[in-house]
N, C-alpha and C positions, 0 to 999 in steps of 0.2 A: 449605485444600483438603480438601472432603470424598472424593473420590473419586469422587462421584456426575456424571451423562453429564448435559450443560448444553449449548446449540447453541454453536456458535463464536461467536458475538461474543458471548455473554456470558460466555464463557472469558476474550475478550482482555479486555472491560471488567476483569476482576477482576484481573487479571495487570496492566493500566496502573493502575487504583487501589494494588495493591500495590508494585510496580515506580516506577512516576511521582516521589511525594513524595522520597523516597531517591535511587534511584540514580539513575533518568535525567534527577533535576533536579539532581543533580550533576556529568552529564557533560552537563547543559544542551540536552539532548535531548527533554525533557515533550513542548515543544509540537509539536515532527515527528513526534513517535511517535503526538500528539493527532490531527493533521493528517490522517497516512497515515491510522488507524483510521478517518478518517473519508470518507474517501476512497473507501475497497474498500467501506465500509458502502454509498455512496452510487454509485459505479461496478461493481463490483464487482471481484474481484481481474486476474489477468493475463489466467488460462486464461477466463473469463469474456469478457474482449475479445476473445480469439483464437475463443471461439467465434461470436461477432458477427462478427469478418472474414469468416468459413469462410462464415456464414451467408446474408451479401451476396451472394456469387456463387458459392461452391461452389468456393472457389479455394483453394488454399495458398498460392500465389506472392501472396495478398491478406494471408493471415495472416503471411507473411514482409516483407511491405511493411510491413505496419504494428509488426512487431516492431524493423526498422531505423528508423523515424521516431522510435520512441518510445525509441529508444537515442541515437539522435542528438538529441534533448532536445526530439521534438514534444511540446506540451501533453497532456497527458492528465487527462480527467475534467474541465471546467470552465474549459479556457484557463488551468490552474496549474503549473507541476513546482514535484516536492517536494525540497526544501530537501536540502542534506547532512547526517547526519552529524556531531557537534560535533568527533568525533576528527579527521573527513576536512576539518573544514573550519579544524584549527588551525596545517596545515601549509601 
């Protein structure tokens, strides 16, 4: 890490390149962590939805709607939800 200011996802790219091989293919986590990155890349992140709700209609109770579907396990982004977790998913 130089220090030097790089846009966010080419931060995260360098964090899962260094990150990936080591530790998170030891807690068997690469390919969720691949998954999500690609994900927000190609959706965008939360607040990005939430501002697409608001945008529909000018609602909160829209952006509140769709925060409970998307907790309650609606798809998000491409008819996918993302995988758990390898810690959460050894219990």
């Amino acid at each position: 890490m130089s220090g030097e200011c790089v846009p966010a996802a080419r931060s995260v790219e360098l964090l899962l390149a260094r990150a990936g091989p080591g530790r998170l293919a030891a807690l068997g986590d690469s390919d969720l962590a691949g998954e999500l990155f690609d994900r927000v890349r190609r959706c965008g992140g939360g607040a990005a939805r939430q501002r697409a709700s608001y945008l529909r209609r000018g609602r909160l109770s829209d952006v509140v709607g769709d925060l409970v579907r998307t907790t309650l396990g609606a798809p998000v982004c491409g008819g996918k939800r993302a995988g758990a977790p390898a810690w959460r998913r050894a219990s």
